[in-house]
C-alpha positions as CSV (number, residue, x, y, z in Angstrom):
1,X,120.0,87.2,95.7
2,X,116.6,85.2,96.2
3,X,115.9,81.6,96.5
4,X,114.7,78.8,93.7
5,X,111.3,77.9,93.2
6,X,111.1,74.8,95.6
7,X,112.7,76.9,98.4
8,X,109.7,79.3,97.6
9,X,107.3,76.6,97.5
10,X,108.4,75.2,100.3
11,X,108.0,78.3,102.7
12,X,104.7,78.8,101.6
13,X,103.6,75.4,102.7
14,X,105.5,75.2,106.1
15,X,105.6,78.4,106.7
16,X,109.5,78.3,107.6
17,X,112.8,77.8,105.3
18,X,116.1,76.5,106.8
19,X,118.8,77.5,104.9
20,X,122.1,75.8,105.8
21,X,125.9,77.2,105.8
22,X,124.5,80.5,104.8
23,X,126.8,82.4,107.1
24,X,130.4,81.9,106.8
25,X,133.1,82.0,109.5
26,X,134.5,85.7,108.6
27,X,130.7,86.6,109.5
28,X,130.7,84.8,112.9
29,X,133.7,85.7,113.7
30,X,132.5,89.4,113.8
31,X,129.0,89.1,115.4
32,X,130.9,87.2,118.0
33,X,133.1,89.9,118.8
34,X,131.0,92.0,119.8
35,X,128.6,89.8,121.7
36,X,130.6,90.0,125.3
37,X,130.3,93.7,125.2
38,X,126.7,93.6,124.1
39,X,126.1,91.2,126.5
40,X,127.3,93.2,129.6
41,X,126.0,96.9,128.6
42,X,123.4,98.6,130.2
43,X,120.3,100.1,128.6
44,X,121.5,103.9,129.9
45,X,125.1,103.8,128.3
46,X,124.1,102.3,125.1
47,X,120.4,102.4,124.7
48,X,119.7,98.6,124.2
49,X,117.0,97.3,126.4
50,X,117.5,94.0,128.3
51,X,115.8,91.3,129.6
52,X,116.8,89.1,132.5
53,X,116.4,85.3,133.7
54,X,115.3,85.1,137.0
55,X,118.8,84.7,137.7
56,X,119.9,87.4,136.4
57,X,121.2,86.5,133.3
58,X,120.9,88.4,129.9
59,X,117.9,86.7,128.1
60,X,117.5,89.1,125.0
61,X,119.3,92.3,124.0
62,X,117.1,94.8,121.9
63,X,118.2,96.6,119.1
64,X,121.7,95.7,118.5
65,X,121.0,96.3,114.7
66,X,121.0,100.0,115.6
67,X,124.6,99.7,117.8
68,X,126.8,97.2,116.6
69,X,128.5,97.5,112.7
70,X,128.9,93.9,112.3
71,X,124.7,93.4,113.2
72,X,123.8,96.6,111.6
73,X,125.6,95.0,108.1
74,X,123.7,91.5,108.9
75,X,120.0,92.6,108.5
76,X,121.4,94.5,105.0
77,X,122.9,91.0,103.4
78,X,121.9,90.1,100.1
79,X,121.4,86.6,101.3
80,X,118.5,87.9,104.2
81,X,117.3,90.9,102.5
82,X,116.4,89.2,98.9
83,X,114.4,86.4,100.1
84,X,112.7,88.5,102.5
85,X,111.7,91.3,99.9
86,X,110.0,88.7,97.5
87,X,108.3,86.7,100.2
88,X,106.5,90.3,101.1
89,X,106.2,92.1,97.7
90,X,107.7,94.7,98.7
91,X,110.4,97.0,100.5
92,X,111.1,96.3,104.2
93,X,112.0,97.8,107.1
94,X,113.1,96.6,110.4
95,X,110.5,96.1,112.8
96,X,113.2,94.9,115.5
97,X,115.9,92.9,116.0
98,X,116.9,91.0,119.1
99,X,120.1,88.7,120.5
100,X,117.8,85.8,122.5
101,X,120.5,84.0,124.8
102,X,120.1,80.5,126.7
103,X,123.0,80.4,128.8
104,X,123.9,76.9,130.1
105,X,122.0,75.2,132.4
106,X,119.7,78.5,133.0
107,X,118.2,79.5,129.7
108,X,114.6,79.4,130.3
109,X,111.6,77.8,128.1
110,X,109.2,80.0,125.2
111,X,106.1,78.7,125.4
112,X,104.0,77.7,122.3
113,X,103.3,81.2,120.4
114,X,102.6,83.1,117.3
115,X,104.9,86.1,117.0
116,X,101.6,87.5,115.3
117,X,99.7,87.0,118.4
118,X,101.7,90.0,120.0
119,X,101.9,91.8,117.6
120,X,98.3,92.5,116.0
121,X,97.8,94.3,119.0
122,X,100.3,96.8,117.9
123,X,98.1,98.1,115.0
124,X,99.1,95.9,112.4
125,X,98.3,93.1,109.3
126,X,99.9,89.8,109.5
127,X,103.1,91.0,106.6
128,X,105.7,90.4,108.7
129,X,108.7,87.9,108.3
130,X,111.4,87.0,110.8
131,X,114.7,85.9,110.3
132,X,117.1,83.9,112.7
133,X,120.5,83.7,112.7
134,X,122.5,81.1,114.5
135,X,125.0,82.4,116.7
136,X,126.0,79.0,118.5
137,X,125.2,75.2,117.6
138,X,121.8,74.6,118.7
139,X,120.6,71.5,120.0
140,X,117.6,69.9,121.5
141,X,119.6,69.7,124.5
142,X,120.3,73.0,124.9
143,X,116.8,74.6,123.6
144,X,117.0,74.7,120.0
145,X,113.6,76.5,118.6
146,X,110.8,74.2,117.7
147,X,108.3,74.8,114.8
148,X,104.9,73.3,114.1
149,X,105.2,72.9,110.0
150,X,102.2,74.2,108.5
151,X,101.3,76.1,111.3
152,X,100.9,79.6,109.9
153,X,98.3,78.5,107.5
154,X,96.2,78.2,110.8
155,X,95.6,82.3,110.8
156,X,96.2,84.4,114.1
157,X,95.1,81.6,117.5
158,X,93.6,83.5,120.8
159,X,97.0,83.8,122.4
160,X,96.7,84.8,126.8
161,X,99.8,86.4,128.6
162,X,101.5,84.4,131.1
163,X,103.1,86.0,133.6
164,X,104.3,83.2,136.1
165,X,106.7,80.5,134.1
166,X,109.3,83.1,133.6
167,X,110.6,86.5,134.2
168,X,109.4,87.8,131.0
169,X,106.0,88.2,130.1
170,X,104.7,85.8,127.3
171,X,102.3,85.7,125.0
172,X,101.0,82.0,124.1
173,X,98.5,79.7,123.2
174,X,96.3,78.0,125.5
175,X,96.4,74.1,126.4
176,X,93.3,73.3,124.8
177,X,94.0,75.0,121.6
178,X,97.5,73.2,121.8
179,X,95.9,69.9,122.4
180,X,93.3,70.3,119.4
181,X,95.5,71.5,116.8
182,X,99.3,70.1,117.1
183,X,100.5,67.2,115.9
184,X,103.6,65.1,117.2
185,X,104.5,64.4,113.4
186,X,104.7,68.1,112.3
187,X,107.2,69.5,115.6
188,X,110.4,70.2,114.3
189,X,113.2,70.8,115.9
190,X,115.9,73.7,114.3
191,X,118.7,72.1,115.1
192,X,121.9,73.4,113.6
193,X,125.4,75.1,113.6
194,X,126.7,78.7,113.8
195,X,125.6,80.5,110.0
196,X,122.7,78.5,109.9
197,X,119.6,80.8,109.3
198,X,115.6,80.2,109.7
199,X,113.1,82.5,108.2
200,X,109.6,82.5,109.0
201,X,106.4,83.3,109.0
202,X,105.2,85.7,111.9
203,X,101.7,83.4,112.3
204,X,104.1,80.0,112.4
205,X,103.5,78.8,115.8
206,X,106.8,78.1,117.7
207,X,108.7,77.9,121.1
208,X,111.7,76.2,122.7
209,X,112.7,74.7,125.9
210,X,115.1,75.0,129.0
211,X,118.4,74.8,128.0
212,X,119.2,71.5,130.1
213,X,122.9,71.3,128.4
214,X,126.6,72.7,128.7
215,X,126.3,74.6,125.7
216,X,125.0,77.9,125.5
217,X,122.5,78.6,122.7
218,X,122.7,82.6,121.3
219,X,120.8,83.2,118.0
220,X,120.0,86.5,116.9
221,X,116.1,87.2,115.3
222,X,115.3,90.3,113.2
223,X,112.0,91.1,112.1
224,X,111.2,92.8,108.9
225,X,107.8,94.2,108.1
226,X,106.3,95.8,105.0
227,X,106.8,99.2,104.2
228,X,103.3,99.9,103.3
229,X,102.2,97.7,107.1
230,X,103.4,100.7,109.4
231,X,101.1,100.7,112.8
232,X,97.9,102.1,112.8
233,X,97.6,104.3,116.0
234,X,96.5,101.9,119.1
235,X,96.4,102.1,123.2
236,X,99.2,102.2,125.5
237,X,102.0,101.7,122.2
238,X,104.5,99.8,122.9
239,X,108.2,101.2,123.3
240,X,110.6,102.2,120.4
241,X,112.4,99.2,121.1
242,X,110.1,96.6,120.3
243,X,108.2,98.3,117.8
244,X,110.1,100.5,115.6
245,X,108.8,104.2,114.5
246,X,112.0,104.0,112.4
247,X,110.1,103.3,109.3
248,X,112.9,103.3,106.3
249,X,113.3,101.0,104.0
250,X,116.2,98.5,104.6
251,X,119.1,98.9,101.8
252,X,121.1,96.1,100.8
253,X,124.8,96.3,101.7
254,X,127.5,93.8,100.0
255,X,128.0,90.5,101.5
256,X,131.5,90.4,103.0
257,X,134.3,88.9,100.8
């Protein structure tokens, strides 16, 4: 399955495609199913890594691709895997996959980034694409993603670690840079409902905000990078979870019926 030419087109430009309603209810209902449990695991009985709020609360789970049927059969859907084999040219393989949770009221902000930025330090070329997955209605109330639309075509920006605005670690763009090259006109904000799906490019810059709203915003991300783009050997590597040494190629599975 693969998209038509505008939808083609139209990545290329923005560097992002929304596709709509491309998740049905039967699929939900199953990645929701096993959410609580994932949720409330711990790295040593199930080998998923966590990060935490502040607070306390879950902020992503790791690797739930590798654990859980229901997100195992997601990254292998016809509807994910197609586009994302002719955007790179070739087969695929998961570089990682992550649940990123806002609950209510707590869910912290992502500062303006380029997934890239992280990730050329981990020995590799900019032939990655990620895919998101709405697990809950997003809003701009409750820290739906923002995009800048053209973004990517911008190549890799000098991205600095900051280490204070929340528990996590993050890799983002400075002020000035911000300042010099975003406009108001091209933020957009992914709003949507559960089944709706973003891919894009790993050099789009992007972020969200607090979740200031009653609803909690889950969406799960996986990353999918060239078969022929494994990591060149590098300095203090970063763990299995966040960069995979699993290095086969993705096979498609049937989408459910």
């Amino acid at each position: 399955m693969t998209w038509s030419d505008e939808q083609f087109a139209k990545y290329r430009k923005d560097g992002y495609l929304f596709v709509r309603g491309l998740l049905g209810p039967r699929d939900l209902g199953a990645l929701n199913e096993t959410l609580p449990e994932l949720l409330a695991g711990d790295e040593a009985r199930d080998g998923m890594h966590r990060e935490r709020e502040k607070s306390g609360a879950v902020r992503q789970v790791y690797s739930a691709d590798r654990h859980s049927p229901p997100f195992r059969a997601l990254v292998r859907r016809p509807e994910i895997l197609g586009p994302v084999r002719a955007l790179t040219g070739n087969e695929v393989y998961v570089w990682h996959s992550k649940i990123n949770v806002k609950d209510s009221f707590e869910g912290a902000v992502w500062l303006w980034h380029q997934d890239y930025g992280y990730w050329m330090w981990d020995g590799v070329e900019p032939k990655l694409t990620s895919v998101m997955v709405l697990l809950d209605r997003a809003t701009v109330n409750n820290g739906c993603l923002m995009v800048v639309a053209g973004s990517h075509a911008w190549g890799r920006q000098e991205h600095f670690a900051d280490t204070v605005t929340t528990s996590y670690k993050q890799w983002c763009v400075d002020v000035p840079t911000l300042r010099r090259r975003v406009r108001e006109e091209d933020i957009r904000h992914i709003a949507g409902e559960p089944g709706d799906v973003l891919f894009f490019d790993c050099n789009l810059l992007h972020g969200s905000g607090h979740n200031m709203s009653p609803l909690p915003r889950k969406t799960f991300i996986v990353c999918y990078n060239d078969v022929a783009n494994t990591p060149r050997p590098v300095e203090q590597p970063r763990p299995d979870w966040v960069v995979s040494r699993a290095y086969e190629a993705v096979r498609l599975e049937p989408a459910a019926t």
